[in-house]
N, CA, C and O atoms as a Tinker XYZ file with bonds, in Angstrom:
   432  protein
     1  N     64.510000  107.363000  118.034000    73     2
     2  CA    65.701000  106.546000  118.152000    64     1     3
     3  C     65.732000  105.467000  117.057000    63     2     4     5
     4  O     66.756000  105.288000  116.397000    81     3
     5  N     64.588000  104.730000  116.858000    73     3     6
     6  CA    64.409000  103.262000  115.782000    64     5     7
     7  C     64.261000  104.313000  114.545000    63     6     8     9
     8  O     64.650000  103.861000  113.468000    81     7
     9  N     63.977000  105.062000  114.538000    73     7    10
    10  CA    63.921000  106.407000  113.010000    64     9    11
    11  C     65.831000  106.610000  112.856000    63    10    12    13
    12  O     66.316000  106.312000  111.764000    81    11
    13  N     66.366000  106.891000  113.489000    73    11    14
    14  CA    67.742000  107.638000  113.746000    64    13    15
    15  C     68.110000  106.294000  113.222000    63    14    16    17
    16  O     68.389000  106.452000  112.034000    81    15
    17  N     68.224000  105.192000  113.521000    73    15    18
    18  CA    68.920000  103.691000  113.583000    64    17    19
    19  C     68.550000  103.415000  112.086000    63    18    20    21
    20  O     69.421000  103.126000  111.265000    81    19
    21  N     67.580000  103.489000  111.850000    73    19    22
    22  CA    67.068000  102.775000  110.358000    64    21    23
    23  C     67.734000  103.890000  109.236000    63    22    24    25
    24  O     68.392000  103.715000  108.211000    81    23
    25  N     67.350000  104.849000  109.776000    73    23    26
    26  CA    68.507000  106.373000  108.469000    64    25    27
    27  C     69.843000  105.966000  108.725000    63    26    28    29
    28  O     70.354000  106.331000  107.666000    81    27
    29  N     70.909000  105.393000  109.484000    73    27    30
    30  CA    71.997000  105.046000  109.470000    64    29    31
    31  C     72.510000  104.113000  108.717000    63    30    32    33
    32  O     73.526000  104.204000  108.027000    81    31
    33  N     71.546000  102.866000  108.891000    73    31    34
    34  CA    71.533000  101.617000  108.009000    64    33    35
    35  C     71.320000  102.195000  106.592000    63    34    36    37
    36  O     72.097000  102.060000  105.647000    81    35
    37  N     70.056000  102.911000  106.593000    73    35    38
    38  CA    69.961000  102.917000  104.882000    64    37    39
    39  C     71.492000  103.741000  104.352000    63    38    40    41
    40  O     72.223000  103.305000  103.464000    81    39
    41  N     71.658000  104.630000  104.906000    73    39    42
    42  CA    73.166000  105.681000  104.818000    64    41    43
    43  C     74.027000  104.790000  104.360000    63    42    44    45
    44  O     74.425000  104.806000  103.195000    81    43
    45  N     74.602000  103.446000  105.724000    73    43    46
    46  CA    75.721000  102.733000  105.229000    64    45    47
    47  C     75.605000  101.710000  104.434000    63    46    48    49
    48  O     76.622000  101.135000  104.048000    81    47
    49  N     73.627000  101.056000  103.819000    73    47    50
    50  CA    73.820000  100.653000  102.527000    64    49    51
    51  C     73.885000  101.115000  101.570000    63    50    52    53
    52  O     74.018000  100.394000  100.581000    81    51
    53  N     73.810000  102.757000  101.419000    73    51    54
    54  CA    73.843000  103.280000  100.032000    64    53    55
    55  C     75.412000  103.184000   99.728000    63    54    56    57
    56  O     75.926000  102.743000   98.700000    81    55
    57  N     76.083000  103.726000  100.915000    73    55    58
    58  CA    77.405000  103.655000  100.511000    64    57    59
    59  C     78.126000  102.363000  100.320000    63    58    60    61
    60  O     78.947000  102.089000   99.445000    81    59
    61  N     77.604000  101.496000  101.449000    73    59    62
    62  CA    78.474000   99.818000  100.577000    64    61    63
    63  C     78.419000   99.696000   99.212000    63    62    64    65
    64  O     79.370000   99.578000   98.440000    81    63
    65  N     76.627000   99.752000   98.830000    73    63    66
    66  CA    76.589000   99.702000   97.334000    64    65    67
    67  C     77.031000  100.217000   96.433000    63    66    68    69
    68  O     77.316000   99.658000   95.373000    81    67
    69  N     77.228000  101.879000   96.803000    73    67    70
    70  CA    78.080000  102.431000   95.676000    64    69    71
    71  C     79.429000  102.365000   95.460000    63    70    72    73
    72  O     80.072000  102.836000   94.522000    81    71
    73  N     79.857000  101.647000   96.550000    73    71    74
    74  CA    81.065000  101.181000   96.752000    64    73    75
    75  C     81.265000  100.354000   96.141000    63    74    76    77
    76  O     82.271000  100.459000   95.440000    81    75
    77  N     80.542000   99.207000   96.047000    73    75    78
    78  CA    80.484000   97.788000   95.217000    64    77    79
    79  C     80.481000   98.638000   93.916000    63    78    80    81
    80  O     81.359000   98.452000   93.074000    81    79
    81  N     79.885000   99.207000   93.809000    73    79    82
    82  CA    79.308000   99.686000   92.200000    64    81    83
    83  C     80.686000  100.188000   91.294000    63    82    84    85
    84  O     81.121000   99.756000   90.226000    81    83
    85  N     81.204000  101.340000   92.232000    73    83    86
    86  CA    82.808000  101.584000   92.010000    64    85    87
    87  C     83.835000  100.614000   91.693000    63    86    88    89
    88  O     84.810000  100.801000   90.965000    81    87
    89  N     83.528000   99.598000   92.291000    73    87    90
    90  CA    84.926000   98.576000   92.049000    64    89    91
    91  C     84.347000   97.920000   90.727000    63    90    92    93
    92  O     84.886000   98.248000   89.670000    81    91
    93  N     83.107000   96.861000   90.693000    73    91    94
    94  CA    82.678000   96.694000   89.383000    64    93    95
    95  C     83.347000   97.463000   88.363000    63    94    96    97
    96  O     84.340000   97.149000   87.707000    81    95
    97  N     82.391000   98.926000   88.311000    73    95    98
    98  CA    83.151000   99.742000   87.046000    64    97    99
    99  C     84.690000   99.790000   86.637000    63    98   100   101
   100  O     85.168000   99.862000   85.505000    81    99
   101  N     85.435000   99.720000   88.061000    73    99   102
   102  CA    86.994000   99.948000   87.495000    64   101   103
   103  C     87.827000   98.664000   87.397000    63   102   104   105
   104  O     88.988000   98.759000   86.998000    81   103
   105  N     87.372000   97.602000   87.695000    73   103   106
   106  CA    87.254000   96.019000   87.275000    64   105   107
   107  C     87.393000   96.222000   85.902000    63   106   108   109
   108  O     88.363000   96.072000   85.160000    81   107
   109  N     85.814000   96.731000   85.620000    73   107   110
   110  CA    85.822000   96.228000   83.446000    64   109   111
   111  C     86.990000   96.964000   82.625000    63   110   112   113
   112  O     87.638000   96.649000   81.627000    81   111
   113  N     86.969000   98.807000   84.031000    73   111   114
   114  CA    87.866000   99.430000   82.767000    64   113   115
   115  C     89.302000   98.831000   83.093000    63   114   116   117
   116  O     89.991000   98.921000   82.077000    81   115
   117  N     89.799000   98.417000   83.843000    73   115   118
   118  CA    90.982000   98.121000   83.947000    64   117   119
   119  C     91.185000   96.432000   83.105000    63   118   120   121
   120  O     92.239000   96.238000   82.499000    81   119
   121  N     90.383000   95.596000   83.135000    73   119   122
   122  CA    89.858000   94.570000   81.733000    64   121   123
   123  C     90.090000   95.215000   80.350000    63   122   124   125
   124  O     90.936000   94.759000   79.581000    81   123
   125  N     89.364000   96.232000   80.062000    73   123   126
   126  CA    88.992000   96.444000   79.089000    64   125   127
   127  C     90.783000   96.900000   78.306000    63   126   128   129
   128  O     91.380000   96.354000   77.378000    81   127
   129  N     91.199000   98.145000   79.215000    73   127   130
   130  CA    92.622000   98.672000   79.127000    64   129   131
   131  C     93.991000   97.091000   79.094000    63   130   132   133
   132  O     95.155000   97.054000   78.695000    81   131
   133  N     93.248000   96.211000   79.606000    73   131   134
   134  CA    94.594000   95.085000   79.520000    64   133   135
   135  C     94.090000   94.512000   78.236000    63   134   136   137
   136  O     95.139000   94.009000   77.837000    81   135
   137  N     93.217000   94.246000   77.329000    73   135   138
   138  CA    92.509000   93.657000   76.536000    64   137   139
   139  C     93.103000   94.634000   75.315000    63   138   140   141
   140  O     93.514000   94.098000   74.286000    81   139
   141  N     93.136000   96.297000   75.490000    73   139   142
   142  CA    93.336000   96.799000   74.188000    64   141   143
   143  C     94.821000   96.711000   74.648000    63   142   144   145
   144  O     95.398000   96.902000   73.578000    81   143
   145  N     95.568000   96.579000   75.369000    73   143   146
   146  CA    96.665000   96.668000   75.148000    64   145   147
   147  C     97.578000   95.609000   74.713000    63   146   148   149
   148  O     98.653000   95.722000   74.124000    81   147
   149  N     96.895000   94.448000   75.151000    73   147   150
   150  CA    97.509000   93.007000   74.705000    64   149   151
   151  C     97.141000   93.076000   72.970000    63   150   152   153
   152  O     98.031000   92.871000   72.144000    81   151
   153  N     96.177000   93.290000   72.694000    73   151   154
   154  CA    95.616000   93.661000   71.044000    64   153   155
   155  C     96.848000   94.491000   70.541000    63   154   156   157
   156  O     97.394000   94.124000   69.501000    81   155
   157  N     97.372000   95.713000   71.291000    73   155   158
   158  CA    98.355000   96.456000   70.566000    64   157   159
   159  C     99.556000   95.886000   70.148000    63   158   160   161
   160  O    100.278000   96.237000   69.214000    81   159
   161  N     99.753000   94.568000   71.287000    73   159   162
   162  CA   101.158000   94.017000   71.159000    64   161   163
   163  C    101.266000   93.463000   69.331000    63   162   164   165
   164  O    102.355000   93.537000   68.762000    81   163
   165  N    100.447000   93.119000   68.845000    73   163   166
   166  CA   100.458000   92.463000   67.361000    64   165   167
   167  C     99.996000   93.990000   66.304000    63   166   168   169
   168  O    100.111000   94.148000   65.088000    81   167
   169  N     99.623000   94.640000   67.045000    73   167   170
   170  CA    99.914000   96.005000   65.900000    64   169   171
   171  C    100.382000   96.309000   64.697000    63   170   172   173
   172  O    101.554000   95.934000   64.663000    81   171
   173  N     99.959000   96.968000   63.332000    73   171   174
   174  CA   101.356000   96.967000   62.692000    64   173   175
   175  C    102.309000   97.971000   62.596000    63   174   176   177
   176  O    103.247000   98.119000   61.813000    81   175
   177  N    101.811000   98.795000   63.753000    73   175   178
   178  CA   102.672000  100.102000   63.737000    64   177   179
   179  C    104.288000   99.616000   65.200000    63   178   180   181
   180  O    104.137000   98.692000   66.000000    81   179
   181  N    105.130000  100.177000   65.174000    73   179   182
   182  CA   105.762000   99.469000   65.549000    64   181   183
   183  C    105.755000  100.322000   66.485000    63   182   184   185
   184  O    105.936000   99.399000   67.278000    81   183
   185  N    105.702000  101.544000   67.390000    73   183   186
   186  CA   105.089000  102.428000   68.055000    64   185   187
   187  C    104.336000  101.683000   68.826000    63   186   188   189
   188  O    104.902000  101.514000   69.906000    81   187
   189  N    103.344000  101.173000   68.767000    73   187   190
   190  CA   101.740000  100.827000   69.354000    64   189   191
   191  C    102.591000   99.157000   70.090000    63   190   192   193
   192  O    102.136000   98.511000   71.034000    81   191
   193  N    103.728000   98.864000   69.389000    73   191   194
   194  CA   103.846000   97.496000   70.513000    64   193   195
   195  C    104.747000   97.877000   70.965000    63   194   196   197
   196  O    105.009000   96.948000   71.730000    81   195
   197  N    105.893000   98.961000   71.176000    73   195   198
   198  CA   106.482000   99.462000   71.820000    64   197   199
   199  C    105.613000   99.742000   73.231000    63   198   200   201
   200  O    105.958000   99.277000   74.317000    81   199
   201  N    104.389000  100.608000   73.021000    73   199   202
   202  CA   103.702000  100.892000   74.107000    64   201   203
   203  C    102.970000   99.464000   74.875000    63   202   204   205
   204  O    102.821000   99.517000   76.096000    81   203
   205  N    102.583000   98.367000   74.222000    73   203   206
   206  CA   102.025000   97.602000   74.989000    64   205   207
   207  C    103.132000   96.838000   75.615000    63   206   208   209
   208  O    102.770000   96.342000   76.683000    81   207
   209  N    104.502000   96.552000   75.264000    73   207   210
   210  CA   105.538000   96.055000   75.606000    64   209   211
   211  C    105.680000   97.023000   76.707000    63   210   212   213
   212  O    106.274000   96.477000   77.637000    81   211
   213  N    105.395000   98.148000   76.950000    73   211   214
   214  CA   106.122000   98.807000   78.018000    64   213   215
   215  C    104.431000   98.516000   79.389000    63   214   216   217
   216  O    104.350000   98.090000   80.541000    81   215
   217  N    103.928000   98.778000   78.881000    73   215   218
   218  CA   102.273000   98.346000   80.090000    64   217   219
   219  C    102.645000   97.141000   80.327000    63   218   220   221
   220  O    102.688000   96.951000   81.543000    81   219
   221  N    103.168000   95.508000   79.237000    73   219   222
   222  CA   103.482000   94.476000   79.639000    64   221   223
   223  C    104.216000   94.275000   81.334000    63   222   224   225
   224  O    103.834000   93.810000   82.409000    81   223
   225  N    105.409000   94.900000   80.819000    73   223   226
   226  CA   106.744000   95.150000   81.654000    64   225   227
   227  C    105.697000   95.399000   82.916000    63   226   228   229
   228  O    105.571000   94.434000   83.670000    81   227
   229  N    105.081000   96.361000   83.163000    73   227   230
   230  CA   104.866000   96.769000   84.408000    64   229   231
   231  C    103.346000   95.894000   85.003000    63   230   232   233
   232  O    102.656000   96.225000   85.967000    81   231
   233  N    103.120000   94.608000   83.993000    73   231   234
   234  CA   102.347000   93.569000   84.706000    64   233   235
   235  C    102.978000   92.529000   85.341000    63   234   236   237
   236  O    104.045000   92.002000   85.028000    81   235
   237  N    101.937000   92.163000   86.636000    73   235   238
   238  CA   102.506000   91.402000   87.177000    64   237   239
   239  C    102.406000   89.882000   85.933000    63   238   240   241
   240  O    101.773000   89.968000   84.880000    81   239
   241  N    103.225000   88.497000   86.402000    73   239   242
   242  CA   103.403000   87.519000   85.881000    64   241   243
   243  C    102.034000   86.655000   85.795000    63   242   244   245
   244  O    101.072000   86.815000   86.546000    81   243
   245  N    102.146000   85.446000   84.450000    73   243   246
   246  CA   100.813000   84.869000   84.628000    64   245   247
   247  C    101.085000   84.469000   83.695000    63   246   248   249
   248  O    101.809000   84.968000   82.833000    81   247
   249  N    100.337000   83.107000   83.706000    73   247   250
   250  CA   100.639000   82.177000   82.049000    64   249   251
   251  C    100.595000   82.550000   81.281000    63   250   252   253
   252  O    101.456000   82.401000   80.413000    81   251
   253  N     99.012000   83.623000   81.098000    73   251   254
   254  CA    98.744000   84.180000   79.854000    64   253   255
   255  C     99.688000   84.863000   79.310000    63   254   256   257
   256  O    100.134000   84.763000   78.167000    81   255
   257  N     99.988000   85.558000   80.140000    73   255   258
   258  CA   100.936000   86.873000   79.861000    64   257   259
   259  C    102.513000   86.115000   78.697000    63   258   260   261
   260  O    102.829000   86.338000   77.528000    81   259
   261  N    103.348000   84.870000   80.182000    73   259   262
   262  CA   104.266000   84.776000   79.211000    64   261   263
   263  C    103.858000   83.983000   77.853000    63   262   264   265
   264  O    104.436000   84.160000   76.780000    81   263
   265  N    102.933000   83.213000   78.025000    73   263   266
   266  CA   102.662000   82.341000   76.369000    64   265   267
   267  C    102.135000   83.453000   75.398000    63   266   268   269
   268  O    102.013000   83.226000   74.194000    81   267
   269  N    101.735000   85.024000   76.133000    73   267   270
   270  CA   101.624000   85.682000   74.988000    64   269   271
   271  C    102.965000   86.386000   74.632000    63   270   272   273
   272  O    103.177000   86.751000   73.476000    81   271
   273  N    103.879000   86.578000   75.641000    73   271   274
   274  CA   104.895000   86.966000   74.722000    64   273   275
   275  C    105.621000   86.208000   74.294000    63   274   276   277
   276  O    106.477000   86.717000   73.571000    81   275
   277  N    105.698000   84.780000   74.460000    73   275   278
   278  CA   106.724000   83.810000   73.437000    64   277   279
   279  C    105.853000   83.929000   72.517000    63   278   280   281
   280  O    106.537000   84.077000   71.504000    81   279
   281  N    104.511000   83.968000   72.146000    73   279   282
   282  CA   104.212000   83.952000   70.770000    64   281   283
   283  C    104.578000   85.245000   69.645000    63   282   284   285
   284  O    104.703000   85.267000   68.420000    81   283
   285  N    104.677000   86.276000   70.705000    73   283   286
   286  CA   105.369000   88.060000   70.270000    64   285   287
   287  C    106.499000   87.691000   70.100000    63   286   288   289
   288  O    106.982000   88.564000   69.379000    81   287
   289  N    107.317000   86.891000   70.313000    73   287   290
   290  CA   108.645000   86.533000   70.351000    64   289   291
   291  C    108.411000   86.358000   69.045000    63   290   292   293
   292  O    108.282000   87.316000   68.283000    81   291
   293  N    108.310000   84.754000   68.552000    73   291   294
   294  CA   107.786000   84.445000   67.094000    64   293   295
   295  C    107.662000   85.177000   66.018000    63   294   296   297
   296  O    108.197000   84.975000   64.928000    81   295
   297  N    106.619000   86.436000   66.463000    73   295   298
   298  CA   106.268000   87.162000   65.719000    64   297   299
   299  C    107.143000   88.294000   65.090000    63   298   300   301
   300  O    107.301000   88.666000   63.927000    81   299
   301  N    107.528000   88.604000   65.993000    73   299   302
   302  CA   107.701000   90.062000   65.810000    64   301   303
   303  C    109.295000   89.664000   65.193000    63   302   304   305
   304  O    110.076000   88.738000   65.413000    81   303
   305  N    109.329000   91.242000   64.046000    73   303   306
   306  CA   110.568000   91.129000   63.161000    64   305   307
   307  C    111.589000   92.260000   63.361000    63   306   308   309
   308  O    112.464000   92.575000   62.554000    81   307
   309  N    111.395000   92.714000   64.321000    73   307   310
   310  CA   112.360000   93.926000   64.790000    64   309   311
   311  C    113.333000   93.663000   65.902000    63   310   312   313
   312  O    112.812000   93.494000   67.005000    81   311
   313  N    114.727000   93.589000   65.832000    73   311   314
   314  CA   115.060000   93.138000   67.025000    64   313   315
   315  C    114.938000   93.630000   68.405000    63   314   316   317
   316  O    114.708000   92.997000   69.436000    81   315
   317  N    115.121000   94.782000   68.235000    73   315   318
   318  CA   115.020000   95.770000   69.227000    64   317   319
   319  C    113.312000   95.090000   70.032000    63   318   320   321
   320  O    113.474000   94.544000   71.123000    81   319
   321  N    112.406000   95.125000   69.701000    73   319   322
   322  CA   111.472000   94.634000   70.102000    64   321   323
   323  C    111.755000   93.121000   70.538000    63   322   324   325
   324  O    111.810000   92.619000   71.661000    81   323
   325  N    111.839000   92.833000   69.875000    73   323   326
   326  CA   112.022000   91.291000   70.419000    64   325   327
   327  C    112.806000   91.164000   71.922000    63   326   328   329
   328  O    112.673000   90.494000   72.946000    81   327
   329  N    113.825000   92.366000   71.342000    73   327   330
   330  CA   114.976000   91.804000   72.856000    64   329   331
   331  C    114.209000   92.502000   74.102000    63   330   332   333
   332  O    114.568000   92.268000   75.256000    81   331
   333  N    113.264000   93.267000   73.838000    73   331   334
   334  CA   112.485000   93.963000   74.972000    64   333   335
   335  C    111.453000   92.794000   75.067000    63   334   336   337
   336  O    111.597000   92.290000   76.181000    81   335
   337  N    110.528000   92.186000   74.408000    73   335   338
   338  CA   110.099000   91.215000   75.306000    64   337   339
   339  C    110.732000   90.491000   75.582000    63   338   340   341
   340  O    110.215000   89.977000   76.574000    81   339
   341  N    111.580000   90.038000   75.380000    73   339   342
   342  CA   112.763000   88.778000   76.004000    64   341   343
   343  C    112.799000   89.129000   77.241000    63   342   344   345
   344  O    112.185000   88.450000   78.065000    81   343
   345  N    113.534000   90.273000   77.637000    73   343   346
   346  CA   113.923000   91.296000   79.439000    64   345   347
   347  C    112.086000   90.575000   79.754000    63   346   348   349
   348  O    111.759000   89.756000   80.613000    81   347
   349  N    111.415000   91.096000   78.959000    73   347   350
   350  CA   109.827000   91.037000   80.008000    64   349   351
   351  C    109.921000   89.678000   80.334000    63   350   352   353
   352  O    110.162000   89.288000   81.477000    81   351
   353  N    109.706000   88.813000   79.201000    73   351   354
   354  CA   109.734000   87.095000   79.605000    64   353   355
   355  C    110.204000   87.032000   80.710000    63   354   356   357
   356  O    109.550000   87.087000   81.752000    81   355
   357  N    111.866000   86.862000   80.581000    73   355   358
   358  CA   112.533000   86.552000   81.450000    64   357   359
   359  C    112.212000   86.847000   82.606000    63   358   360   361
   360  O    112.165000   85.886000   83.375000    81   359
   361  N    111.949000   87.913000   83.056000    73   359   362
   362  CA   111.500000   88.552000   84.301000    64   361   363
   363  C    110.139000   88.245000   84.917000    63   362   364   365
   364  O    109.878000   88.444000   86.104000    81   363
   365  N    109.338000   87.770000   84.064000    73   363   366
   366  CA   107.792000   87.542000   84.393000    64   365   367
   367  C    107.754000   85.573000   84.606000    63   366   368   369
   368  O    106.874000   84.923000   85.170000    81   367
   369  N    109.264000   84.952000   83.806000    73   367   370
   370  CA   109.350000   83.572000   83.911000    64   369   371
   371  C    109.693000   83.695000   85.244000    63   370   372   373
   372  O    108.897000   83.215000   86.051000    81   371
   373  N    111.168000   84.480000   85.860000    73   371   374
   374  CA   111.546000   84.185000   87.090000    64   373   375
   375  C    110.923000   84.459000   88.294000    63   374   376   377
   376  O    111.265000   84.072000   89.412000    81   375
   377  N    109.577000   85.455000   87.851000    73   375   378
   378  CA   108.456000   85.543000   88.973000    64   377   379
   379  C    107.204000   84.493000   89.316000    63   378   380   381
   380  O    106.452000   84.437000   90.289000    81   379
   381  N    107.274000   83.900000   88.427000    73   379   382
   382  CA   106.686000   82.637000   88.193000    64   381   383
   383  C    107.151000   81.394000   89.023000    63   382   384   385
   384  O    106.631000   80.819000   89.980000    81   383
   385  N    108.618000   81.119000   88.144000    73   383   386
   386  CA   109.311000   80.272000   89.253000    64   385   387
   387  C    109.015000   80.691000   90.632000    63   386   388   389
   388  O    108.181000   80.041000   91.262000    81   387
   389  N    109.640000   81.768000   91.212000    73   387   390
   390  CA   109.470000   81.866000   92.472000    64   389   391
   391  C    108.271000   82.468000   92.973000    63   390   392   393
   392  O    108.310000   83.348000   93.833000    81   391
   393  N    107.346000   82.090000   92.539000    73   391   394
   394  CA   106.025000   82.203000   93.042000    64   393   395
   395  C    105.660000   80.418000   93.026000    63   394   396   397
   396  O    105.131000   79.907000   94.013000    81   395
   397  N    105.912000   79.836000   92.158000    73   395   398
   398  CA   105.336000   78.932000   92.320000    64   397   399
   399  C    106.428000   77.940000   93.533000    63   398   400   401
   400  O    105.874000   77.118000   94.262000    81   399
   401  N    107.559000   78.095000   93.590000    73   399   402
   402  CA   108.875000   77.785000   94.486000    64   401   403
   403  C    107.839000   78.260000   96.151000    63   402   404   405
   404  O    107.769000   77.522000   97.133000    81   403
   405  N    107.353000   79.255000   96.059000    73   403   406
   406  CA   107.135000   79.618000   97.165000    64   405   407
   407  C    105.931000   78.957000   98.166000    63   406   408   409
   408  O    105.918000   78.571000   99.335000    81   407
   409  N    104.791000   79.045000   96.925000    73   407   410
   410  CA   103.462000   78.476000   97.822000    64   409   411
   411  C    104.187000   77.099000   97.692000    63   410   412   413
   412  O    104.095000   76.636000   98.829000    81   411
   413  N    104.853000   76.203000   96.928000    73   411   414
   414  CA   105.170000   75.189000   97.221000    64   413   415
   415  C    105.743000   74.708000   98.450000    63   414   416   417
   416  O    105.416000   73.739000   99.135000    81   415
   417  N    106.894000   75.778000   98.646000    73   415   418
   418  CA   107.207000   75.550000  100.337000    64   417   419
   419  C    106.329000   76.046000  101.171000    63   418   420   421
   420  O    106.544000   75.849000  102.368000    81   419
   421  N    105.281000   76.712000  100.825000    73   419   422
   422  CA   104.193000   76.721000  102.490000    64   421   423
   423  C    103.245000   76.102000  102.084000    63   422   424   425
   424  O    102.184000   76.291000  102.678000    81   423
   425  N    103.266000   75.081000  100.860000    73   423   426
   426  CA   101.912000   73.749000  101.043000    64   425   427
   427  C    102.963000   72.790000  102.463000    63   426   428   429
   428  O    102.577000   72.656000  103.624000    81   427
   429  N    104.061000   72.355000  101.990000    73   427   430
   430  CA   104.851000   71.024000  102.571000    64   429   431
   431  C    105.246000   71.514000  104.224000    63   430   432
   432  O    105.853000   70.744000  104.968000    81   431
């Protein structure tokens, strides 16, 4: 019975751990994938910030995010690009506002 009990435990720590171990790994790669893609946004192929402009779009909001695309704003000399991060800004500013609108009304 204390044999049966102790093989269960070790069972459901191998699996917590490899569980832990799993999320770690897809933590860095999903880091690693926001890291080359923010890198693509300054690209000089105009292709390659098309694509990080479009991974942008489908991140959620965050300082980093919009102070990196007002600085893509700046940058970039194509309009067509530009007016596509503009839509992202805009959309990632007004999630902002009302994120920050929100926990504000459930601090008070």
């Amino acid at each position: 019975m204390a044999d049966r009990l102790n093989q269960n435990l070790k069972t459901i720590g191998v699996v917590v751990l490899a569980g832990a171990a799993a999320g770690v790994v897809a933590t860095l790669l999903v880091r690693n994938q926001m890291v080359r893609h923010q890198r693509g946004l300054f690209s000089p192929h105009a292709f390659q910030r098309l694509a990080a402009l479009g991974h942008m779009a489908r991140a959620e909001a965050s300082v980093d995010r919009i102070n990196l695309l007002r600085d893509f704003m700046v940058w970039e000399t194509r309009p067509i690009l530009r007016s596509r991060a503009r839509a992202i800004l805009e959309r990632m500013e007004s999630e902002a506002h009302a994120s920050r609108l929100s926990s504000a009304g459930g601090a008070a």
